[in-house]
ZAMARGU-4260 file (C-alpha; in steps of 0.2 Angstrom, whole numbers, plus 5000, padded with zeros to 4 digits):
<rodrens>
0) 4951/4693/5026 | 4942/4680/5014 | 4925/4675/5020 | 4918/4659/5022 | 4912/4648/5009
5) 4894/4646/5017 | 4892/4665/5021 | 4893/4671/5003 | 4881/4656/4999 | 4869/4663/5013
10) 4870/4681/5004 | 4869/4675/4986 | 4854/4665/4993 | 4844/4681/5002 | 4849/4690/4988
15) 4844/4680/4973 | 4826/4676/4983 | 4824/4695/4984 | 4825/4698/4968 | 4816/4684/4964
20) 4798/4690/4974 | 4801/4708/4966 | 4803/4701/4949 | 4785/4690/4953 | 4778/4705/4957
25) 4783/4718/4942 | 4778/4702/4930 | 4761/4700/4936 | 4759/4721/4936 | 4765/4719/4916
30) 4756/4715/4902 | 4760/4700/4891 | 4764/4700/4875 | 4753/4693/4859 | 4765/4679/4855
35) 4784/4674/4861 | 4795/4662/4853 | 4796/4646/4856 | 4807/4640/4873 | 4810/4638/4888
40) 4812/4649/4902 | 4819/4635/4913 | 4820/4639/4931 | 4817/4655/4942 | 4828/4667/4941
45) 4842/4658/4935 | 4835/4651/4920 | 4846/4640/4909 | 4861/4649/4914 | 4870/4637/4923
50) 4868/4624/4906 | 4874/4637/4894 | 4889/4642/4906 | 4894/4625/4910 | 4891/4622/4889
55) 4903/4637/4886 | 4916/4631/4898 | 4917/4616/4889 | 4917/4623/4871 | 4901/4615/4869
60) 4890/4628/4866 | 4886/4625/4849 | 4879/4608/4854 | 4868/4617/4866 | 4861/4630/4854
65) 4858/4616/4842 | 4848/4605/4856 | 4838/4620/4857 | 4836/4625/4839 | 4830/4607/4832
70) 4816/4610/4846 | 4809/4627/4844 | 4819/4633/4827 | 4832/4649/4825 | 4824/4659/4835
75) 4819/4655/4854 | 4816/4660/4872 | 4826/4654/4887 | 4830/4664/4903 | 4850/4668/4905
80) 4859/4678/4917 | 4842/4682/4929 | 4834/4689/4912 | 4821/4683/4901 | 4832/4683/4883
85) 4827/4679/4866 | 4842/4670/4854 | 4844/4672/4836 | 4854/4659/4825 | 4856/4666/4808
90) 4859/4679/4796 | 4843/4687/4795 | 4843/4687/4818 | 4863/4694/4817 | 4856/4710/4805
95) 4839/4712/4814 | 4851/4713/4833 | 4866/4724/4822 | 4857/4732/4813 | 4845/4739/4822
100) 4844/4759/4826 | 4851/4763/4843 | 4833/4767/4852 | 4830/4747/4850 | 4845/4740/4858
105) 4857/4745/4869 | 4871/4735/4873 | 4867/4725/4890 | 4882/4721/4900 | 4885/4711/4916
110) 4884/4723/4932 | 4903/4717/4933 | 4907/4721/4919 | 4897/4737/4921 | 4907/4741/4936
115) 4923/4737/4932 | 4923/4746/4916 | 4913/4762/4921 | 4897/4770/4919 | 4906/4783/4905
120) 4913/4769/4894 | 4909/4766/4875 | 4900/4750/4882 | 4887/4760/4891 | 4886/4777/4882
125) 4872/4781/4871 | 4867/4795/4860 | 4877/4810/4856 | 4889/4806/4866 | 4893/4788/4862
130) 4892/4794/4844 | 4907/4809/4848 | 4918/4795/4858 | 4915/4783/4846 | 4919/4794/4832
135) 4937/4800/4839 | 4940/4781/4843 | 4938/4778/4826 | 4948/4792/4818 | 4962/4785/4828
140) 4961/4768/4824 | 4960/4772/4806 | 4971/4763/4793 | 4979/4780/4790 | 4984/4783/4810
145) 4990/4762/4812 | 5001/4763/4800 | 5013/4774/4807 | 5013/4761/4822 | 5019/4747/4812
150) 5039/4746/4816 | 5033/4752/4835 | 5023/4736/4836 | 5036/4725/4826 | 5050/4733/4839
155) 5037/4727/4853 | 5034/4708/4849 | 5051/4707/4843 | 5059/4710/4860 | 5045/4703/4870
160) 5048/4686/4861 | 5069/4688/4863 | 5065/4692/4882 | 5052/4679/4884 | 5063/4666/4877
165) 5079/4670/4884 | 5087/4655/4890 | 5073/4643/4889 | 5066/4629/4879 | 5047/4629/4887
170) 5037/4645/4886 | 5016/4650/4893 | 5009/4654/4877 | 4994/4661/4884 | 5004/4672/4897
175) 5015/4679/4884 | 5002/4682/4872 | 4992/4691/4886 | 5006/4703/4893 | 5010/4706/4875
180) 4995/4713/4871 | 4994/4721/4885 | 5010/4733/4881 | 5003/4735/4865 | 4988/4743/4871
185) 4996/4754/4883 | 5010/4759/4875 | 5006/4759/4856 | 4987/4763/4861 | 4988/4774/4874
190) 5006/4780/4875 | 5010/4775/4889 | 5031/4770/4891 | 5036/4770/4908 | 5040/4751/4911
195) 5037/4754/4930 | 5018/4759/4925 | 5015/4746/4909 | 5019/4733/4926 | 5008/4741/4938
200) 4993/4741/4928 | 4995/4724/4921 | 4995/4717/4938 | 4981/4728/4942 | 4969/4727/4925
205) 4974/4704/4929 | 4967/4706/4944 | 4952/4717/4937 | 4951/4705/4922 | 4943/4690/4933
210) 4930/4702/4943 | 4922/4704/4924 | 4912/4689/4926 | 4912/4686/4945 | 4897/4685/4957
215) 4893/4703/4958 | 4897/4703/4979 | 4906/4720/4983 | 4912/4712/5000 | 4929/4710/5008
220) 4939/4695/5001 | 4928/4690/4986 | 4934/4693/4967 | 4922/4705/4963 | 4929/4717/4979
225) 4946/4713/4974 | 4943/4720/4956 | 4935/4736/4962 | 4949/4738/4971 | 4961/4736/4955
230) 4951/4745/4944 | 4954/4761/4958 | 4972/4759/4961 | 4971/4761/4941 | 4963/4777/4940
235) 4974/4783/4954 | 4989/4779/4942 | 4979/4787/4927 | 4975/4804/4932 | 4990/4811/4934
240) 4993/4805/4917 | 4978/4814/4911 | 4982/4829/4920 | 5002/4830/4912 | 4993/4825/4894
245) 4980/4841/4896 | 4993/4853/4900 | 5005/4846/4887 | 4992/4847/4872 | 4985/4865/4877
250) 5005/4870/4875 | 5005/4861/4858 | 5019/4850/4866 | 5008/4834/4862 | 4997/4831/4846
255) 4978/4824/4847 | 4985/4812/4836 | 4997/4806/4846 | 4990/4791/4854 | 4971/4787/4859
260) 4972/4795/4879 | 4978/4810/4870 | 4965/4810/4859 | 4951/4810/4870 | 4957/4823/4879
265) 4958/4834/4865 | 4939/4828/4861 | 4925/4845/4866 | 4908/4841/4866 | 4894/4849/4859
270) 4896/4864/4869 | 4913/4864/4866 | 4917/4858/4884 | 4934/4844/4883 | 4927/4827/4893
275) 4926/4824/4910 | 4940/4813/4920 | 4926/4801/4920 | 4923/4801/4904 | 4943/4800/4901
280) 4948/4787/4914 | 4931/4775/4911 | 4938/4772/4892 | 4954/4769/4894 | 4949/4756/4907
285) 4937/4750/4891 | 4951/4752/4878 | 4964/4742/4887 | 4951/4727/4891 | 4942/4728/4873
290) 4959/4730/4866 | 4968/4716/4877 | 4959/4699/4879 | 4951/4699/4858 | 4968/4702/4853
295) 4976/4688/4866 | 4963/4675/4862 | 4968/4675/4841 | 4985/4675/4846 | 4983/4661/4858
300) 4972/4652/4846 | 4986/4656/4831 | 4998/4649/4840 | 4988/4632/4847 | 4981/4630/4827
305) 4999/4632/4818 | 5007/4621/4832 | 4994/4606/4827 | 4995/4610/4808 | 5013/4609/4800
310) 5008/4612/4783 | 4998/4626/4785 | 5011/4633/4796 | 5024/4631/4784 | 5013/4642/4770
315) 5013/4655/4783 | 5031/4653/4787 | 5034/4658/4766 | 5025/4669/4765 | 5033/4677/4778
320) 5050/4673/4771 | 5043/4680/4754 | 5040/4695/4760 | 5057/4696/4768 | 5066/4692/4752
325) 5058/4705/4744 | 5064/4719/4753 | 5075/4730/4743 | 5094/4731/4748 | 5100/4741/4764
330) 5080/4743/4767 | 5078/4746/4787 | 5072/4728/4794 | 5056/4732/4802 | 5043/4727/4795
335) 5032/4741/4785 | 5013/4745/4783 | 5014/4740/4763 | 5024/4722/4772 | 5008/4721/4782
340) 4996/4720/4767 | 5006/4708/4757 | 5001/4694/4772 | 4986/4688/4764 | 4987/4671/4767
345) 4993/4674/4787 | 4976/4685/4787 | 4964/4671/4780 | 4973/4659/4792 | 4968/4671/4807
350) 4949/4675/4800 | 4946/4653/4800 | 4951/4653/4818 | 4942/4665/4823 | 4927/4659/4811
355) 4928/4643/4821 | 4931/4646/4837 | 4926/4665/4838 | 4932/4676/4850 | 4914/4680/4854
360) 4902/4665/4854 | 4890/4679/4854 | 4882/4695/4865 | 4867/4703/4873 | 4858/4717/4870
365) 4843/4725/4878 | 4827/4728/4870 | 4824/4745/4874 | 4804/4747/4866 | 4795/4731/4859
370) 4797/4723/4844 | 4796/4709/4834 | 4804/4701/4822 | 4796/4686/4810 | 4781/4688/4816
375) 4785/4685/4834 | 4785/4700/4850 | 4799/4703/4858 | 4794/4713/4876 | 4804/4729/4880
380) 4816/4722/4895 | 4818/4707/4888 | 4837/4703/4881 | 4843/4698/4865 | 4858/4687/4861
385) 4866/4684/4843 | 4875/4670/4839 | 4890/4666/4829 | 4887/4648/4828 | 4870/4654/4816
390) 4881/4660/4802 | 4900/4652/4804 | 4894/4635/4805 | 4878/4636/4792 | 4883/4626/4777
395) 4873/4638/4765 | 4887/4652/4770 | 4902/4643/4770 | 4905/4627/4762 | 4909/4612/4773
400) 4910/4622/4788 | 4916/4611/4799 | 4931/4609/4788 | 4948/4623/4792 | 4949/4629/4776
405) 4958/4646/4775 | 4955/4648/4756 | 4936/4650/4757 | 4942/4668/4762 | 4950/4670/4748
410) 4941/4676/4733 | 4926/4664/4737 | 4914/4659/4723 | 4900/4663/4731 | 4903/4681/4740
415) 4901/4681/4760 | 4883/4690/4766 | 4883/4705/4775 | 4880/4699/4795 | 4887/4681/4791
420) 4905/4683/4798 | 4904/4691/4817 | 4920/4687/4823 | 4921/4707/4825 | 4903/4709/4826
425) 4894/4720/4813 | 4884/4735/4810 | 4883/4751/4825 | 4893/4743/4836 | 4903/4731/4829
430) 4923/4732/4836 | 4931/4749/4832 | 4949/4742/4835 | 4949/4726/4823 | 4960/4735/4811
435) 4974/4736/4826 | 4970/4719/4830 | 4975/4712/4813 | 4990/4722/4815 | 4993/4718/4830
440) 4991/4699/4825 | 5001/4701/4810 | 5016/4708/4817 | 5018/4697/4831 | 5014/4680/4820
445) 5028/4689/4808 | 5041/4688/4821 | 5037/4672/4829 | 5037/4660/4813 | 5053/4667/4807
450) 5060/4667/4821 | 5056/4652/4830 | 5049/4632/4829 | 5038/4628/4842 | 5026/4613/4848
455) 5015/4610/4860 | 5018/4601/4878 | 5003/4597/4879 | 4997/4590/4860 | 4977/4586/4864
460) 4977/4601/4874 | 4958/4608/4873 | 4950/4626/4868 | 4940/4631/4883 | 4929/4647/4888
465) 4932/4658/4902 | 4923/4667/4895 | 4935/4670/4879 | 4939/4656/4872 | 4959/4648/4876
470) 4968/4634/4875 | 4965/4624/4892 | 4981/4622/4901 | 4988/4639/4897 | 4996/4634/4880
475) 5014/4629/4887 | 5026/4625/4870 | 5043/4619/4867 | 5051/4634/4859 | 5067/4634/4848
480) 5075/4647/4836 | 5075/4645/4819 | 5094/4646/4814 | 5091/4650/4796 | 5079/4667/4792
</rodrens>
């Protein structure tokens, strides 16, 4: 039964004025630090969060970092999502936050997101632990693992696009893109094949998907509940998945290599115990979502950005071509990991989408013990957010950045800095499955330019964040096959 409209207003109310008198009272039992940045911490409790959402929403973040940085400079204070927070615009910030040890900052997730992805996932693990996970997440996702997934994933996004398409001339970008993804990440990712269960979680991890960044209200009705709900159902489906997978890799049936789900269970800790169904099930929910919306937001933005650009998508669409010519006679038609590195310029194009509209605006982290940086304190507690707006749009780094330019990825004259381009973050934790990603991308860009000519429905169709940044209306395009490849 939903609730009411003025009940969950009553609650958020209690509870945000609760936590509001316990926070007066542990700040006046601390000590203050020497000397802040410069800022605002707006209003109680809720700070300048509903400013920077509403900013985000409207793809106009950058202007609200900006309105804040001519005031205080790169480095400032401000209050965000109930937590005092200190942001860094540049370089030298992105590398401090990055680069730092793990005993400095922890990653600082929303309690949604903290919920729906588990208290075991790589997003919350620390130490030994998170190193061993993310170690065998890594071995996986090595160039030398991917490229034996190459014609799997061609196969994918080449029937996916000839189902999608079937008998129409208008098609939901962004809901392709997303269910695509989505089968890639189970089935390619995780192993996963049976159609009845790829469709049953995709319904599931949807629903879950919009809890992520909910009001964090575990009662009856609301979006938060209903995602607690999905990510359950999820796990009920995934044990028995586990439990197969243990029993068919301790009778050598199944390889560690196989697929990631396979993998971890084949993990043993340091006292050589395998991980828990906890452990197991909590990163698998974290693989598919870490796997699934990065991938679906370049896709979506690949698509929006070669639809409003014929001439660069016609040096995509020969490049493609090129590399279709090239193909030795009676050579098997799928495309092949040696295919994949020849599609340069389809690469750059994807690295300047994501450079100006990156996937991630930026993230928070928590300071674990103080610190400072340029000669300001930063109070354990407190978050820190990196930007990419600080580097991808600072004309020292990249040449008229306002300008889509995919060349300047391209032997540039003037070499790219470490902690400059974030799109896949940097240092201890940037993203472990960005090789798959360009994969991923690769593939499916492959098979839709050759295949297909499309515009959009909607031509002034805006980017918008939610909190991933997608094309406003959903993307819809008029879609027609190509009838010469």
């Amino acid at each position: 039964m939903e609730l009411g409209i003025s009940f969950l207003t009553l609650i958020a109310i209690t509870l945000i004025t609760a936590f509001f008198l316990f926070s007066k009272l542990f700040i006046s039992k601390g000590q203050q630090p020497k000397n802040l940045p410069k800022g605002s911490l707006g209003y109680p409790i809720i700070g300048e969060t509903f400013s920077f959402v509403k900013a985000q929403k409207k793809e106009k973040g950058n202007e609200w970092l900006e309105e804040r940085i001519c005031k205080y400079g790169p480095v400032f204070k401000t209050s965000l999502m109930g937590s005092p927070t200190v942001v860094f615009n540049g370089q030298a910030g992105n590398k401090f936050i990055m680069g730092a040890p793990l005993d400095v900052f922890a990653s600082n997730k929303p309690i949604t997101l903290q919920k729906i992805l588990g208290k075991q996932s790589l997003a919350e693990l620390s130490g030994s632990r998170y190193k061993l996970v993310k170690g065998a997440m890594l071995d996986f996702l090595k160039p030398e693992c991917l490229q034996n997934y190459v014609k799997e994933m061609d196969e994918l996004a080449s029937s996916a696009l000839v189902r999608e398409t079937k008998g129409k001339e208008t098609i939901g970008g962004v809901v392709f893109v997303k269910r695509l993804a989505f089968e890639m990440a189970c089935k390619i990712l995780l192993g996963i094949k049976d159609e009845q269960t790829v469709d049953a979680l995709f319904e599931d991890f949807g629903v879950a998907f919009k809890a992520l960044y909910s009001l964090p209200l575990n009662l009856p009705g609301t979006t938060f509940w209903r995602g607690i709900r999905a990510r359950a159902r999820t796990v009920d489906r995934v044990l028995p998945i586990i439990a197969k997978r243990r029993e068919q890799l301790s009778k050598g049936i199944l390889s560690p290599t196989n697929d990631l789900l396979s993998c971890l269970l084949a993990l043993r800790d340091e006292n050589n115990q395998p991980l828990s169904d906890d452990v197991v099930t909590d990163n698998f929910v974290f693989s598919v979502i870490a796997s699934h919306d990065t991938s679906a937001t370049l896709l979506s933005l690949m698509v929006w950005k070669l639809a409003r650009d014929p001439n660069i998508c016609n040096k995509v669409f020969e490049e493609q071509m090129e590399i279709i010519k090239q193909r030795e006679e009676g050579a098997e038609e799928r495309l092949t990991w040696g295919e994949i590195q020849k599609m340069k310029y389809t690469w750059r194009v994807a690295q300047e989408v994501m450079r100006t509209t990156p996937p991630l605006f930026g993230s928070f982290r928590k300071t674990l013990k103080d610190t400072n940086f340029a000669g300001y304190d930063i109070p354990k507690g407190w978050q820190v957010y990196w930007t990419s707006y600080g580097t991808h749009m600072n004309d020292e780094i990249f040449k008229n950045p306002k300008e889509f330019d995919p060349s300047r990825f391209e032997n540039p004259t003037k070499p790219i800095p470490p902690f400059a381009f974030v799109a896949f973050g940097a240092g201890l934790r940037s993203c472990i499955g960005n090789e798959f990603a360009r994969v991923e991308t690769l593939t499916t860009i492959h098979n839709l330019v050759k295949r297909y000519e499309w515009s959009l429905v909607n031509p002034e169709e805006a980017i918008t964040r939610q909190p991933m940044p997608y094309p406003s209306m959903g993307l819809p395009i008029n879609i027609k096959p190509r009838y010469k490849i």
